[in-house]
C-alpha positions in Angstrom: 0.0 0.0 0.0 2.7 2.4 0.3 3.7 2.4 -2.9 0.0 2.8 -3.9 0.1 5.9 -1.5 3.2 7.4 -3.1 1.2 7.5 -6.2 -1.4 8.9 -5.4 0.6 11.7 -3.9 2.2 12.6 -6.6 -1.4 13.5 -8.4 -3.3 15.6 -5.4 -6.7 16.9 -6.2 -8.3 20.1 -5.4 -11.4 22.1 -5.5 -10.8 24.7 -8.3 -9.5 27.9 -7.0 -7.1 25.6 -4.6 -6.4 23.8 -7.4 -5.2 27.1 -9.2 -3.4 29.0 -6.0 -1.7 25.3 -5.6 -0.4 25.1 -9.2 2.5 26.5 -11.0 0.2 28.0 -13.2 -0.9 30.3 -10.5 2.6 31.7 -10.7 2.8 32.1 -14.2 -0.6 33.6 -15.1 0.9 37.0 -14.1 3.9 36.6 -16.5 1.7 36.3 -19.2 -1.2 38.8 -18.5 2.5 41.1 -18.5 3.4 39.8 -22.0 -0.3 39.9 -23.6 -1.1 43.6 -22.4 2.5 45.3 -22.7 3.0 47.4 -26.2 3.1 51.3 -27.2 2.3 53.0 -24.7 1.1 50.5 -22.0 4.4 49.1 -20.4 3.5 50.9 -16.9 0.1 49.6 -17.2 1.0 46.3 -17.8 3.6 45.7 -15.4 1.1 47.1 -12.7 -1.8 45.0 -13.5 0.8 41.9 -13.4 2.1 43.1 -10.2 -1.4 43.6 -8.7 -2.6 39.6 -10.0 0.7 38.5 -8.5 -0.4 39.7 -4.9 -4.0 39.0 -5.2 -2.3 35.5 -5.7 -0.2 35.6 -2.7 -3.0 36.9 -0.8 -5.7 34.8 -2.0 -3.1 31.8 -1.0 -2.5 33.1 2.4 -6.0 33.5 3.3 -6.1 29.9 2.5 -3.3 28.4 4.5 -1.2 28.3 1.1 2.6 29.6 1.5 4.2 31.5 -0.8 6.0 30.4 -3.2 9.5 31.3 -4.3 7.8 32.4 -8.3 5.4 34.4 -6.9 8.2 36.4 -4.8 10.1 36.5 -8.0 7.9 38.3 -10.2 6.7 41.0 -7.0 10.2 42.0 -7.3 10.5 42.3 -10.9 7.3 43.6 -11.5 7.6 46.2 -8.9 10.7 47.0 -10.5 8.7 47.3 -14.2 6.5 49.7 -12.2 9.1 51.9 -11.2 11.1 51.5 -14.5 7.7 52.6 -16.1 7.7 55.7 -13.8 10.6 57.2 -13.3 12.8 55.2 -16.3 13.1 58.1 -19.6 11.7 58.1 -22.8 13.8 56.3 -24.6 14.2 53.4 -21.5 10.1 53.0 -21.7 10.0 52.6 -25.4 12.9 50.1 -25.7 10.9 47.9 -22.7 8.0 48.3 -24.4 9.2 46.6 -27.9 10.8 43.8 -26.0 8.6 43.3 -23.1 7.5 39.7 -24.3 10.8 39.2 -24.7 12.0 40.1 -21.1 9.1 38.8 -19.1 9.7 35.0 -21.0 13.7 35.6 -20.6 13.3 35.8 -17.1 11.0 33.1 -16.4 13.5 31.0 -18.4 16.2 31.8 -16.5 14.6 31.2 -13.0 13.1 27.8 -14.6 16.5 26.4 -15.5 18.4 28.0 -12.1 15.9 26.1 -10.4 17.0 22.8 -12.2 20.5 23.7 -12.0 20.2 23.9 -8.4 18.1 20.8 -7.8 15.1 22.0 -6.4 12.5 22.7 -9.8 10.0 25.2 -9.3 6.7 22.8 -9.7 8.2 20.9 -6.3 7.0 24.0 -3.9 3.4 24.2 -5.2 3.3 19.9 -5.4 4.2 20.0 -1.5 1.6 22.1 -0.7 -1.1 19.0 -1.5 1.0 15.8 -0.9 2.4 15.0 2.9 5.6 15.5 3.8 6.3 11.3 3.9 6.2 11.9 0.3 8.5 14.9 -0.7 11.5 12.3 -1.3 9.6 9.5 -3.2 11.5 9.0 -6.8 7.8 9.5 -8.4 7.5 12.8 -6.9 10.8 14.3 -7.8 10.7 12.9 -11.0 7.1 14.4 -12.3 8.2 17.8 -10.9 11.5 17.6 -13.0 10.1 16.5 -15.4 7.5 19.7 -15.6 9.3 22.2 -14.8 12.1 21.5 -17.5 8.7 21.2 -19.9 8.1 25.0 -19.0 11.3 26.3 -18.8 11.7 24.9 -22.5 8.6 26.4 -23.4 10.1 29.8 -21.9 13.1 29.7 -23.6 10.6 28.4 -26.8 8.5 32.2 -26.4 11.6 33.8 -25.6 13.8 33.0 -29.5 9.9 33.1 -31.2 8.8 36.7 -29.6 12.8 37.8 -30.9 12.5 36.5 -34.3 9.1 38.9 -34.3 10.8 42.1 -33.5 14.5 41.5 -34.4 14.0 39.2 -37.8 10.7 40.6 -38.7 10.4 44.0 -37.1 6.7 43.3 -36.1 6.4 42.7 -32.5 2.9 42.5 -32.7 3.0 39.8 -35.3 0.1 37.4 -35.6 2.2 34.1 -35.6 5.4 35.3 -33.6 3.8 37.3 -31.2 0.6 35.5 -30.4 -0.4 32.1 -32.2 3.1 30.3 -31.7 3.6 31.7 -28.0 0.0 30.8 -26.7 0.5 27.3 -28.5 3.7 26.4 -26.7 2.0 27.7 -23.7 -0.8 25.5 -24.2 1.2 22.8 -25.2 3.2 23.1 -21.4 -0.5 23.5 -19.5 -1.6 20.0 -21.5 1.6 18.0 -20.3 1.3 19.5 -16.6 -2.1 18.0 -16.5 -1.7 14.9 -18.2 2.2 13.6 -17.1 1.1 13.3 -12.9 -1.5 11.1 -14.2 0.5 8.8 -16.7 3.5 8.7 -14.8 1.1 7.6 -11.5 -0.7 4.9 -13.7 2.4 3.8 -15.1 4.3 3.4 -11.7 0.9 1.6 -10.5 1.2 -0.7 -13.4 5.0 -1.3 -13.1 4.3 -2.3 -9.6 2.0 -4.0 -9.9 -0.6 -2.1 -7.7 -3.2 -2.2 -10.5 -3.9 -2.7 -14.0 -5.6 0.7 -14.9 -4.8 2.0 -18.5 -2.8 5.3 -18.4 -5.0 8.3 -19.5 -5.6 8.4 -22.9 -3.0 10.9 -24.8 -6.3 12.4 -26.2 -6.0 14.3 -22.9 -2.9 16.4 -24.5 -4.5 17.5 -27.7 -8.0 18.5 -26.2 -7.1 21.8 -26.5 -6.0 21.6 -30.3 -9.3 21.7 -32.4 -10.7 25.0 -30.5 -7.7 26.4 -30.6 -7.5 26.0 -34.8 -11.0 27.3 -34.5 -9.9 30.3 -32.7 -6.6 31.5 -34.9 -9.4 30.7 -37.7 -11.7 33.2 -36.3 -9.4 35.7 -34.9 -7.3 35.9 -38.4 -10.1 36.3 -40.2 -11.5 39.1 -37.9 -8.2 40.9 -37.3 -7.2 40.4 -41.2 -4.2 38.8 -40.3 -5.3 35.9 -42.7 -7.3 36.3 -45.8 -11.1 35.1 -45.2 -10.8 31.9 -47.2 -7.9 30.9 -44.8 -9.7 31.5 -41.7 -12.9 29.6 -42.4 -10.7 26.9 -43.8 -9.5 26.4 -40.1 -12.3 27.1 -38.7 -13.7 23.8 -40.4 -10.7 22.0 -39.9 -10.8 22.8 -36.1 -14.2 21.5 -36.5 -13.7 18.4 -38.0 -10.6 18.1 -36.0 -13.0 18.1 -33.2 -15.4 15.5 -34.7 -11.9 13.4 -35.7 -10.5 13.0 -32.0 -14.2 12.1 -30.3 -14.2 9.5 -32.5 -10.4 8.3 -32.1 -10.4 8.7 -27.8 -14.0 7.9 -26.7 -12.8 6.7 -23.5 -11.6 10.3 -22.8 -15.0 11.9 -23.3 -16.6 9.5 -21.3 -13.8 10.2 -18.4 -14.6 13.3 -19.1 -18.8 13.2 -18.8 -18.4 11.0 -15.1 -16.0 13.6 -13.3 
């Protein structure tokens, strides 16, 4: 039973706002809101607004018994720091962070991703330990899935990071439909799929290995959910925005469609998982 127990640490389930305050997501929600609303003009505004979500987190996690996390005391510091930048920095210092904001904001994260790595303690590990007892901190299962997670993000940092510079050093558009937004929010999607689908398959896997039970894995349908809505949405937001010619965006918009239709049909069993929880 103990090794039954270890497993089921290593996957700890929450109601949906602890479930968000206990996740690294929680952490970096604010990075992004600072990425997605930065541009001419609105680097101050952005930086406070990121700053502001980045306490209400901290707050909202105290009032719940939830400590504060090392991320979260990161990006006070920087943002506050954006804040003042965006205050008393000049002219020329507010327009240069305001072209490479995205750039910045994912540099960083990368770089406190992959110190946390280098120095053996990965980011994911202080919100995990927050859900799973103490008994379980050192278990091989547990150390593993939060390497494992938070190497997936800080690649998909250091991912946003060389796409957002291609935007405005290769193609002088910083606001570029694929470099600035569709690419970045993929590989951002693509690192919130695997964080909720790896616990799961790596619990069911060491379950099987063990011999503990015989349960399937979850179905890898899990880490393309979010594909055919998102097809649907570049489809839609093209066409509105007139980033792609009208033909193009209801093209995807069908394919997201029949993407949709496609993957029901190919993982049933994750629908149905899906319709009982």
């Amino acid at each position: 039973m103990a090794e039954s127990d270890e497993a089921d640490a290593a996957v700890p389930r929450t109601t949906f706002i602890d479930g968000f305050l206990r996740s690294p997501f929680s952490g970096i929600a604010p990075w992004i809101l600072m990425a997605i609303m930065s541009g001419p003009g609105r680097f101050g505004q952005a930086a406070a607004a990121a700053l502001a979500l980045t306490l209400i987190v901290m707050w909202a996690g105290s009032r719940r018994g939830i400590k504060v996390h090392s991320l979260e005391v990161f990006g006070a510091v920087v943002f506050a720091g954006f804040v003042a930048l965006g205050i008393f920095g000049s002219r020329a210092l507010v327009t240069w962070l305001e072209l490479w904001a995205g750039e910045i904001t994912n540099g960083l994260l990368a770089a406190y991703a992959l110190a946390t790595l280098a120095i053996r303690r990965p980011f994911t590990i202080a919100y995990a330990r927050d859900t799973v007892d103490p008994e379980h901190w050192d278990s091989p299962l547990f150390i593993r899935v939060n390497y494992a997670l938070s190497a997936v993000w800080a690649g998909a940092f250091v991912i946003n990071t060389a796409v957002g510079t291609f935007g405005d050093a290769v193609l002088h558009d910083g606001d570029n439909f694929w470099t600035g937004w569709i690419v970045q929010l993929a590989v951002t999607l693509i690192a919130v799929a695997i964080t909720e689908f790896y616990p799961d398959y790596a619990r069911a896997k060491f379950l099987a290995a063990s011999g503990e039970s015989t349960e399937a894995p979850p179905s890898f349908g899990k880490l393309l959910e979010w594909l055919p809505g998102f097809v649907i949405g570049i489809g839609v937001a093209g066409w509105v925005s007139g980033a792609l010619p009208a033909g193009v965006g209801i093209a995807l918009i069908v394919v997201g469609i029949l993407a949709g239709v496609l993957m029901r049909k190919m993982f049933p069993e994750h629908d149905e998982k899906k319709e009982t929880t």
